[in-house]
C-alpha positions in Angstrom: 15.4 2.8 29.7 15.2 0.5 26.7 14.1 2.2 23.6 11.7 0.9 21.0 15.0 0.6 18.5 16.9 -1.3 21.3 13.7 -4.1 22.3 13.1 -4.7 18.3 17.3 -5.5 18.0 17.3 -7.1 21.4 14.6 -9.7 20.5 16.0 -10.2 17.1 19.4 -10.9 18.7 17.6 -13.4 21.0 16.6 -15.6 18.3 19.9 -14.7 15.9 21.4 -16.5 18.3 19.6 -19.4 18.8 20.2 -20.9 14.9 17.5 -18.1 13.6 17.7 -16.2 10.1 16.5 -12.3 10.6 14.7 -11.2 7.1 12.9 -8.3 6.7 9.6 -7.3 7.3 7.3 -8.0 3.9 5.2 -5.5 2.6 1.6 -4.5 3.8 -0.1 -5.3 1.1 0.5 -9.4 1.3 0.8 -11.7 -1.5 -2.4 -13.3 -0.3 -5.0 -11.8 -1.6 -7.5 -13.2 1.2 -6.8 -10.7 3.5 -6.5 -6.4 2.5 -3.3 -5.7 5.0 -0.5 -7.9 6.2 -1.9 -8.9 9.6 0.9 -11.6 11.3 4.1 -11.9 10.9 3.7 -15.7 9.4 1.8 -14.6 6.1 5.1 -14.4 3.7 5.8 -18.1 5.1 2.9 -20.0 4.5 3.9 -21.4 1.6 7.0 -23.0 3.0 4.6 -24.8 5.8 2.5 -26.0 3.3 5.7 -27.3 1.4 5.9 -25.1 -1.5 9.2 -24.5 -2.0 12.0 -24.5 0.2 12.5 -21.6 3.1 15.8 -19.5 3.4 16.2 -21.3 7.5 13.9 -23.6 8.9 14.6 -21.2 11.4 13.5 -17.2 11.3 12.4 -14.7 13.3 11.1 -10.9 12.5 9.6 -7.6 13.4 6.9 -7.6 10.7 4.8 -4.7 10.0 1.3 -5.2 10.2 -2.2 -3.1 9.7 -6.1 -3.8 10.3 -9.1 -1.7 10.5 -10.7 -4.3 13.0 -10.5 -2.5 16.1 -10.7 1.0 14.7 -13.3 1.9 17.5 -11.0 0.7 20.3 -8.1 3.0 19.4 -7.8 5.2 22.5 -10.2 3.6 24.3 -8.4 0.6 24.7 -4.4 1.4 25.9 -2.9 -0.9 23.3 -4.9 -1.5 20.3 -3.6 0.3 16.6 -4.6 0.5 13.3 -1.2 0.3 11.9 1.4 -2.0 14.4 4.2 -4.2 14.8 5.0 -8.1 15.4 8.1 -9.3 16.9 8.0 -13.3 15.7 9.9 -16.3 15.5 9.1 -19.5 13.2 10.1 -22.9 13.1 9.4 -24.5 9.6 9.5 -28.3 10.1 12.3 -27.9 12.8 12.0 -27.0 16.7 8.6 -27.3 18.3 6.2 -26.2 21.7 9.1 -26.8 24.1 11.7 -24.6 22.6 9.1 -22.0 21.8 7.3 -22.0 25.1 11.6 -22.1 27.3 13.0 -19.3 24.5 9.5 -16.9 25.3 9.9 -17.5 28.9 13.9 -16.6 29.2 13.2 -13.7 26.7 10.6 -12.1 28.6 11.9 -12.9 32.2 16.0 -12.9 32.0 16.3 -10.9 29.4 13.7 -8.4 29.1 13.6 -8.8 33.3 9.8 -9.1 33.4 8.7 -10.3 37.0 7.7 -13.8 36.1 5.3 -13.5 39.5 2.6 -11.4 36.7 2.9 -13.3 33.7 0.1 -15.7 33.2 -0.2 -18.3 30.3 -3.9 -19.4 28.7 -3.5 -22.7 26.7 -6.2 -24.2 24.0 -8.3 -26.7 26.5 -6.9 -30.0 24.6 -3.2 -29.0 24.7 -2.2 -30.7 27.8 1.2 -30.9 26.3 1.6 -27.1 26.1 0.2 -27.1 29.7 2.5 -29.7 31.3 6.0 -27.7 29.7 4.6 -24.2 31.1 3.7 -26.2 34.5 6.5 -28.9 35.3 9.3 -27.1 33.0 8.9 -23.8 33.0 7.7 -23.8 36.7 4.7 -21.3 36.0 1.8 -22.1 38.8 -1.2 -24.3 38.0 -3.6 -21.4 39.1 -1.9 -19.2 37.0 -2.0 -21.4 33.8 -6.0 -20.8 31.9 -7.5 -23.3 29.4 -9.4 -21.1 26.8 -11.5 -21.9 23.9 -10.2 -19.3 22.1 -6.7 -20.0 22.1 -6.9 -21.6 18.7 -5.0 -19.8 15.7 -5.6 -19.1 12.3 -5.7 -19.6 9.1 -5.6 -16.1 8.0 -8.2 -16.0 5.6 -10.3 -18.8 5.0 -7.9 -21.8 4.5 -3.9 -22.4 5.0 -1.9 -23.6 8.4 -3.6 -23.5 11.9 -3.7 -24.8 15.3 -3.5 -24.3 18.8 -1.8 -21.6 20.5 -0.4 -20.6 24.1 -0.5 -16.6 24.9 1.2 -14.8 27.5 -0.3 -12.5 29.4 1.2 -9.6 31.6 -0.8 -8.7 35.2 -0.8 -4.6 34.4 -3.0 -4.2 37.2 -2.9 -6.2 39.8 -5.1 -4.8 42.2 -8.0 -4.1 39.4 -10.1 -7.4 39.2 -13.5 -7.6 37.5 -14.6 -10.0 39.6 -13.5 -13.1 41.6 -12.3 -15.2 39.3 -10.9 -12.7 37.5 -8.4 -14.2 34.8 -7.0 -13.4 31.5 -9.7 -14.0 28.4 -11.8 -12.0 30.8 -10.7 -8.1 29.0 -12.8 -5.8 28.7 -12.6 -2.5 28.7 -14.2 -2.6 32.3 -11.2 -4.8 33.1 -8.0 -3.9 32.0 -5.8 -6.3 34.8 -4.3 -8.7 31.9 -2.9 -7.7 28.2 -1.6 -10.0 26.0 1.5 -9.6 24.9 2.8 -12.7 23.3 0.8 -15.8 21.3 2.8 -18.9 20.3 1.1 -20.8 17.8 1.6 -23.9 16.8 1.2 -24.7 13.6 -0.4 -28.0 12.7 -3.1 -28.0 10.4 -4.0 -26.9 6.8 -7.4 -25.5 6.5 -8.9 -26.9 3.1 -11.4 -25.1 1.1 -14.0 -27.6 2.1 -13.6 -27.3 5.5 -11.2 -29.9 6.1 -8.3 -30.2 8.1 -5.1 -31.9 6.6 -1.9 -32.6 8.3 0.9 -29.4 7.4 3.7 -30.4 5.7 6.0 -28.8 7.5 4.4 -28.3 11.2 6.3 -25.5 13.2 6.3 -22.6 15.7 4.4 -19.5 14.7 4.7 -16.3 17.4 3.5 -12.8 17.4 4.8 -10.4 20.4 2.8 -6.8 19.9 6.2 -5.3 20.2 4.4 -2.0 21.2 2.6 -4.1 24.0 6.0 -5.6 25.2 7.5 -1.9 25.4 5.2 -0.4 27.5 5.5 -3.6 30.2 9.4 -2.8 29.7 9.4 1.1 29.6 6.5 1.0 32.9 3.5 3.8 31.0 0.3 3.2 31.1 -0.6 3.2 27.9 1.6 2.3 24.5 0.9 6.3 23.3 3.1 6.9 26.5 6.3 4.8 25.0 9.0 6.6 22.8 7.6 5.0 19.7 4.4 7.1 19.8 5.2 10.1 22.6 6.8 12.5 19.8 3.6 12.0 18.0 1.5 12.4 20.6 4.0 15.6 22.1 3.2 17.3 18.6 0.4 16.8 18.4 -0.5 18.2 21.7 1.2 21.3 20.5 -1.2 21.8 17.6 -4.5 21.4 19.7 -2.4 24.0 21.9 -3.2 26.3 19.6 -6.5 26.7 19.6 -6.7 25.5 23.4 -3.4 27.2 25.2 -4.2 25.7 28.5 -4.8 22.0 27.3 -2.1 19.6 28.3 -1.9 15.9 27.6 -3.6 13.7 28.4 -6.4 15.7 29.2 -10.2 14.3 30.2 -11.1 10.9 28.6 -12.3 12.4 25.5 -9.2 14.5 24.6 -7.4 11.8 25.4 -8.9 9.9 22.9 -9.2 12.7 20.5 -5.5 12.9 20.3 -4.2 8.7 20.8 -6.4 8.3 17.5 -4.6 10.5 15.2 -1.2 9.8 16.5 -2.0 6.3 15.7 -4.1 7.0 12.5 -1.6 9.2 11.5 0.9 6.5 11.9 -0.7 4.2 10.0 -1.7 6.4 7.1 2.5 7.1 7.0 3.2 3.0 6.9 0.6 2.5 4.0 1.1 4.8 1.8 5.2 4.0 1.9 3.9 1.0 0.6 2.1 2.2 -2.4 -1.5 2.2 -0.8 -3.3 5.3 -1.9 -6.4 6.4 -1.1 -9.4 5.2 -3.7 -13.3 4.3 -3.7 -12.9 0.5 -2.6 -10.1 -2.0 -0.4 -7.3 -1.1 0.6 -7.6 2.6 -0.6 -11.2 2.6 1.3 -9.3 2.0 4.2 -6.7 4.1 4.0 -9.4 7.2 3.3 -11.3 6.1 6.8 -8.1 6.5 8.5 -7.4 10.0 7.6 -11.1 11.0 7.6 -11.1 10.2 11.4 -7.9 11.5 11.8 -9.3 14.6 10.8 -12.6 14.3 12.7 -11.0 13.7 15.9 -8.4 16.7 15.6 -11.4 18.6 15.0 -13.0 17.1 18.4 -9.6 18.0 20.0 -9.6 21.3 19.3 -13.1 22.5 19.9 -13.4 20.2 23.8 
């Protein structure tokens, strides 16, 4: 079975070998001061698309480190959303554009990874036809399985900087779950958990001016963010990303604490202790990532944040330990 350590290098290698640079994650706390956390892999670059300054490659790809408090009150309802989390990305600054980006994701995901193409859907913004006609006539994916949706428009992180339409690729987990009859990725829920995301290719276009305005980039590109603990559960077959080898020794400890009180609990439990203990292993995780990079807890920002994450981390060890 792959390991987290081995799909990071593996998708790294992908794109090393395709004229990519590798550079290191950048920090959590971002250089732009619009947003509290790094969020996406693309924030250290968006200078270069703007043309300020000249990148290392036109070519790069990384595994950034990311954090948000956004979906706080989906972790461990939800099977793959995290407070503190990781994007596997590859960027095209003024060089290769949606046909590269759209063949490399495919043969990445289905010959390399071996995903079975037969439950990978792709959603496309509603006035990309180009994007549509490479996934249909190149790439061979099935009209009914391509989806034009709204929100399948990217950016900027914050409130100006590069944008513009993006392609995601979804993964069937459950095939045989449908919320309805035209069930179809866009529709999760958490009473429908048939599609995840597990890859958005953006394609950068657009600045975002303070007045609202849209000017030409500079240096257009390729933009993508693959939840690398999304694409390990499709490859390592669990249920849940707390069931992959990044999280489980987390999740195995943490188990053995609640054990202590409760000798006769064992993971995963009803819903609720399920919950109780996904949370802190992933607040936990997060608390470790932020404070390595010099976020301490405080009254306000990113400090704020960082208190709420162990707060509830303690709150739901206590729930854990008293079900």
């Amino acid at each position: 079975m792959m390991t987290g350590d081995q799909l990071r290098q593996t998708f790294l290698d992908f794109f090393q070998a395709r004229g990519h640079k590798v550079m290191p994650s950048s920090s959590l706390i971002p250089s732009d001061t619009s947003t509290l956390f790094t969020i996406a892999g693309m924030q250290q670059f968006v200078p270069y698309w703007r043309g300020e300054g000249t990148p290392p490659s036109r070519r790069i790809t990384t595994g950034q480190k990311c954090a948000r408090a956004d979906d706080i009150d989906r972790i461990g309802v939800s099977p793959v959303h995290h407070s503190f989390y990781e994007m596997l990305g590859n960027f095209s600054i003024g060089d290769y554009f949606k046909r590269e980006a759209i063949h490399w994701a495919w043969e990445l995901f289905t010959e390399t990874l071996g995903m079975d193409r037969d439950r990978l859907w792709v959603s496309v913004h509603p006035e990309d036809d180009e994007a549509s006609e490479i996934w249909r006539k190149e790439v061979g994916v099935p009209a009914e399985r391509i989806v034009r949706l709204d929100d399948n428009w990217w950016g900027p992180v914050g409130e100006t900087g590069p944008n513009g339409p993006d392609s995601e690729i979804h993964y069937e987990v459950h095939p045989d779950r449908p919320c309805g009859p035209n069930c179809k990725p866009g529709d999760e829920s958490e009473v429908c958990s048939r599609f995840i995301e597990l890859w958005n290719l953006v394609f950068p276009q657009f600045d975002k001016q303070p007045d609202g305005s849209q000017a030409p980039l500079a240096n257009r590109g390729i933009d993508t963010g693959a939840g690398f603990e999304r694409v390990l559960m499709v490859v390592q077959g669990t249920p849940s990303d707390f069931e992959t080898d990044v999280f489980r020794p987390s999740v195995d400890y943490l188990t053995q604490i609640v054990q202590e009180v409760r000798p006769t609990y064992r993971y995963p439990g009803t819903d609720d202790e399920r919950r109780a203990v996904q949370v802190m292993a992933d607040h936990v995780r997060a608390v470790t990532f932020l404070i390595a990079d010099g976020v301490m807890p405080s009254n306000d920002g990113r400090g704020y944040t960082l208190r709420r994450f162990l707060r509830r981390a303690v709150m739901f060890g206590s729930i854990a330990r008293s079900l």
